[in-house]
C-alpha positions as a Markdown table, in Angstrom:
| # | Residue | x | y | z |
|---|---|---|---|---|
| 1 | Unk | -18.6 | 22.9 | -3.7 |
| 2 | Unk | -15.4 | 21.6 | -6.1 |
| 3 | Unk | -16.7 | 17.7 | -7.2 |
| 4 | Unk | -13.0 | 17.7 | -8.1 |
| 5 | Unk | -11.8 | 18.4 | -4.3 |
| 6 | Unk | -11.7 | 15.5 | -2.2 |
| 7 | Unk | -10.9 | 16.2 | 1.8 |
| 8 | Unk | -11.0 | 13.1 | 4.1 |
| 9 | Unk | -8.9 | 11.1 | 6.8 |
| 10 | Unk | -6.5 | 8.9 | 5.5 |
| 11 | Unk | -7.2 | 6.3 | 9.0 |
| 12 | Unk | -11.3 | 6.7 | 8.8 |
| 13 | Unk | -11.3 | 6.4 | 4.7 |
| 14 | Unk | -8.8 | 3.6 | 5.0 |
| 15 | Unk | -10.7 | 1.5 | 6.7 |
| 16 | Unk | -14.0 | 1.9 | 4.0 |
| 17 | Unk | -11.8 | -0.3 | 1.7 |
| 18 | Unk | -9.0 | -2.9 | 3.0 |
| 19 | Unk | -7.1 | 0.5 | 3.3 |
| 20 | Unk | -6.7 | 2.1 | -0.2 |
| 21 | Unk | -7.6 | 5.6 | -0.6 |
| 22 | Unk | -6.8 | 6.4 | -4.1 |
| 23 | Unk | -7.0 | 4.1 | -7.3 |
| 24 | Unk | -8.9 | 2.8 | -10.3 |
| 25 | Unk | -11.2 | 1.1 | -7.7 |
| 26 | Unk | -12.8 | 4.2 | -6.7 |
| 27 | Unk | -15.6 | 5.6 | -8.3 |
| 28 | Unk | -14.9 | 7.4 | -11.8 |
| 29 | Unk | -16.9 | 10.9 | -10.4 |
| 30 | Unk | -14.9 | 10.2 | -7.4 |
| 31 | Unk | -11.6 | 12.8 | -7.6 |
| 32 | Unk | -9.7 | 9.7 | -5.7 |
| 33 | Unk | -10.0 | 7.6 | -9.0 |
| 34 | Unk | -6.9 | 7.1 | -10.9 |
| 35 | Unk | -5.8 | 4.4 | -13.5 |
| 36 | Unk | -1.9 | 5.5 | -13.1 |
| 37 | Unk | -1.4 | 5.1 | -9.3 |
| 38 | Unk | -2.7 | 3.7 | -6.5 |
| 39 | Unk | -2.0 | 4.8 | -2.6 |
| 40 | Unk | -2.9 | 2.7 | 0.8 |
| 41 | Unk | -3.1 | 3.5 | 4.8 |
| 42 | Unk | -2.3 | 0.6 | 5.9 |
| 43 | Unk | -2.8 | -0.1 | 10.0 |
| 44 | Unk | -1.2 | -3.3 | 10.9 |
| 45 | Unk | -1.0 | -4.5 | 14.6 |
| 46 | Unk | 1.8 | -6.6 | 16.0 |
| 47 | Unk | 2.2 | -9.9 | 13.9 |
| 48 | Unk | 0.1 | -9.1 | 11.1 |
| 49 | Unk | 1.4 | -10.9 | 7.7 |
| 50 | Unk | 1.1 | -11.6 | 4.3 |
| 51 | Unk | -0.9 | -15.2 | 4.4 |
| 52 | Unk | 1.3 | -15.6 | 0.9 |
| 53 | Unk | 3.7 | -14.1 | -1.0 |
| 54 | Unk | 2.6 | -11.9 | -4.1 |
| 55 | Unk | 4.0 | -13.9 | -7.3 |
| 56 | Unk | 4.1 | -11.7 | -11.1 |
| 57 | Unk | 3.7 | -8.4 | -9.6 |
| 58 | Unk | 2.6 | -6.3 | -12.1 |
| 59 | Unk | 3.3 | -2.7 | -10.6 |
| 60 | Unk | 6.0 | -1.0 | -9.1 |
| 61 | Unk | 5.3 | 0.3 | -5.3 |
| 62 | Unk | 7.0 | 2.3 | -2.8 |
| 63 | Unk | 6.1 | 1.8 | 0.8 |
| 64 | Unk | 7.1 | 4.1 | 3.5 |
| 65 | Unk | 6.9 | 3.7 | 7.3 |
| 66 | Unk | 5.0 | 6.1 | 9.0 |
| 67 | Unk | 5.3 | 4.5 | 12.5 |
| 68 | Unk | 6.3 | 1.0 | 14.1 |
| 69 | Unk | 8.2 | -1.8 | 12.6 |
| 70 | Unk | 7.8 | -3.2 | 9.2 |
| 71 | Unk | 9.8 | -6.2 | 7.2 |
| 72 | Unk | 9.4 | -6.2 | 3.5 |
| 73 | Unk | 10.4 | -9.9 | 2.4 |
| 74 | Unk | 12.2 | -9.6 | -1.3 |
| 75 | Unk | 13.6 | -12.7 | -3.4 |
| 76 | Unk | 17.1 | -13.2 | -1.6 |
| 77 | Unk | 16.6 | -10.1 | 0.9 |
| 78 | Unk | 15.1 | -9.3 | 3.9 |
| 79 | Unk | 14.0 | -5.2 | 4.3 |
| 80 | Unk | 13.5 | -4.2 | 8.0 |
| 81 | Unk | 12.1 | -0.3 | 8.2 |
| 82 | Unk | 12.5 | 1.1 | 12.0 |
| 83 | Unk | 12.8 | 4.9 | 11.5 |
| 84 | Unk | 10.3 | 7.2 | 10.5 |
| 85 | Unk | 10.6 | 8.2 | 6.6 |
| 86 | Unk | 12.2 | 4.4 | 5.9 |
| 87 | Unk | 11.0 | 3.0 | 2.6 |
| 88 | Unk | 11.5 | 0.7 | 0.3 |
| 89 | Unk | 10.6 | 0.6 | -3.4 |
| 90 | Unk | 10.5 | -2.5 | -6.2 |
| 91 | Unk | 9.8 | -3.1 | -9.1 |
| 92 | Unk | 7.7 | -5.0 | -11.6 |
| 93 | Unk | 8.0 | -8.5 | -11.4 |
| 94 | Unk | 9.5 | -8.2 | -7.8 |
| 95 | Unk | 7.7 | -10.7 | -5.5 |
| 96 | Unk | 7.0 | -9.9 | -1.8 |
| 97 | Unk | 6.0 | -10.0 | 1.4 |
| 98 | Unk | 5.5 | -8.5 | 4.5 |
| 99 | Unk | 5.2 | -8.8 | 8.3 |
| 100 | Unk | 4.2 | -6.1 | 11.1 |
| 101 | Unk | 6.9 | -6.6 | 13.9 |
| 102 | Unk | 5.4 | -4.2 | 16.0 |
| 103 | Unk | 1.9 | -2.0 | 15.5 |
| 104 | Unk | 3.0 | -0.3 | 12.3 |
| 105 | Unk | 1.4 | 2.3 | 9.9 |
| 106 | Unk | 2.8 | 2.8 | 6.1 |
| 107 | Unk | 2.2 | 4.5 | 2.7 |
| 108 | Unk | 1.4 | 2.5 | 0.0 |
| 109 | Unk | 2.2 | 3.9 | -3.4 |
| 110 | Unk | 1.5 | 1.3 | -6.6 |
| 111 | Unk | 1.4 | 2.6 | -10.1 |
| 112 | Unk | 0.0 | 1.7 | -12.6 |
| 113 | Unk | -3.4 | 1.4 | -11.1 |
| 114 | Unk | -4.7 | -1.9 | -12.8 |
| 115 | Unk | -8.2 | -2.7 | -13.0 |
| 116 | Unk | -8.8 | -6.1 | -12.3 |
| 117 | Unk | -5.3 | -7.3 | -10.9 |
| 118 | Unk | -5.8 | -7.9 | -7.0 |
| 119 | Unk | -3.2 | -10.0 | -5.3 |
| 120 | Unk | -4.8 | -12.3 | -2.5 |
């Protein structure tokens, strides 16, 4: 067996921890740890939010819808993904939030990976 092959589910691993499947949160044997990126499955039924906006992000992120109906909340702009393959990326220092209109499924992508920084 490779230690440096790692073969899983994206929905059963997700849901081990709040959704992220790569990141400098995994264990450092793990090959799923990385300090330069972060990625999340993230399952959201219908009406799940943000309780807060994120303030002084300090990554950039791309998130991509893989199904349902997603609003990204920007300063000044409003992002509604519908279609398969829709995304949205920002950048550091970009605030945000988000809604699930409908039972929704995206890709989180974050990078750099920082250990310690968790917004709540």
């Amino acid at each position: 067996m490779d230690d440096s092959v790692y073969v899983g589910n994206a929905g059963r691993d997700a849901a081990l921890d709040r959704g992220w499947l790569l990141g400098h949160f995994k264990d450092t044997a793990d090959p799923r740890h990385s300090e330069d990126v972060e990625i999340k499955w993230g399952v959201h039924p219908r009406g799940d939010k943000r309780t807060r906006w994120v303030n002084g992000e300090e990554r950039t992120a791309l998130l991509v819808l893989i199904s349902g109906r997603f609003r990204v909340e920007l300063p000044g702009r409003s992002v509604l993904l519908v279609r398969q393959g829709d995304y949205v990326v920002w950048g550091r220092g970009v605030d945000h939030s988000w809604c699930a209109e409908e039972e929704s499924v995206v890709l989180t992508v974050r990078w750099p990976s920082v250990p310690g920084y968790r917004a709540e």
